[in-house]
C-alpha positions in Angstrom: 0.0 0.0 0.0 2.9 2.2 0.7 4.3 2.4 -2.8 0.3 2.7 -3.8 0.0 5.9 -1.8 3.6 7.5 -3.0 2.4 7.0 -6.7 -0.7 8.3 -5.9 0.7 11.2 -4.3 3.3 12.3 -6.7 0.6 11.9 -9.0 -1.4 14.5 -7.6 1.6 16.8 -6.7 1.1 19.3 -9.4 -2.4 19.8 -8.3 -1.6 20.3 -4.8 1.3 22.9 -6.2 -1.8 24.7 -8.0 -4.4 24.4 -5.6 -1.7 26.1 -2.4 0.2 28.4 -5.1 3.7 27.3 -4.6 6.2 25.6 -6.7 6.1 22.0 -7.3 9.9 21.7 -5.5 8.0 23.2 -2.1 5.3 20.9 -2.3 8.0 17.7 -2.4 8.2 18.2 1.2 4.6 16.9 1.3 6.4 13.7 0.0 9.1 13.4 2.7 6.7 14.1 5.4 4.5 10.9 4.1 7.8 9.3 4.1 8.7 10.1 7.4 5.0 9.9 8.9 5.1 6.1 7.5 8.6 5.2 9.0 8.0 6.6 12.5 4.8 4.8 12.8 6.0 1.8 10.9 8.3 1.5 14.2 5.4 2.3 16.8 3.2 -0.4 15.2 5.6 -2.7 15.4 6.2 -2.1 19.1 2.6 -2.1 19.7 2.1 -6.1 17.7 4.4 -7.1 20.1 2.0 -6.6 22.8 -1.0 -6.9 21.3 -1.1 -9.4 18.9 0.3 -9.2 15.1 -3.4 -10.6 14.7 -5.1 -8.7 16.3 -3.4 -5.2 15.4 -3.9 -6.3 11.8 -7.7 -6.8 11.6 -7.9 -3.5 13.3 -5.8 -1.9 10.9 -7.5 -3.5 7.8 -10.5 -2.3 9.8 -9.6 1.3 10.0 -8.3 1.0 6.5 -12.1 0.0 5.4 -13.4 2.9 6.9 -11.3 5.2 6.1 -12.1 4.2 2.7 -15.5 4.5 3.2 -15.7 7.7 4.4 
């Protein structure tokens, strides 16, 4: 899903530039943060499966995921 949302994202890039004015080297940033959003909570999650349940913290994921998706 991760490469999914990065192509998605740097699809959409030069509309975000347009929408917020700025150039499209600016907006990259929007790119690292995502990067860096996903690796800090990549850690945390993992932290958190090892107290919960890999099983468990999965089906609430793909449950949050649904949602989300939803909405």
């Amino acid at each position: 899903m991760s490469v999914l949302d990065g192509s998605v994202v740097n699809i959409a890039l030069p509309t975000i530039s347009a929408a917020f004015g700025e150039d499209v080297a600016l907006s990259q940033w929007t790119i690292t943060a995502y990067l860096v959003t996903m690796t800090a909570l990549l850690l945390f999650f993992g932290r958190v499966s090892d107290f919960t349940g890999k099983a468990a913290l999965f089906t609430a994921g793909q449950a949050l995921f649904t949602l989300g998706s939803l909405a």
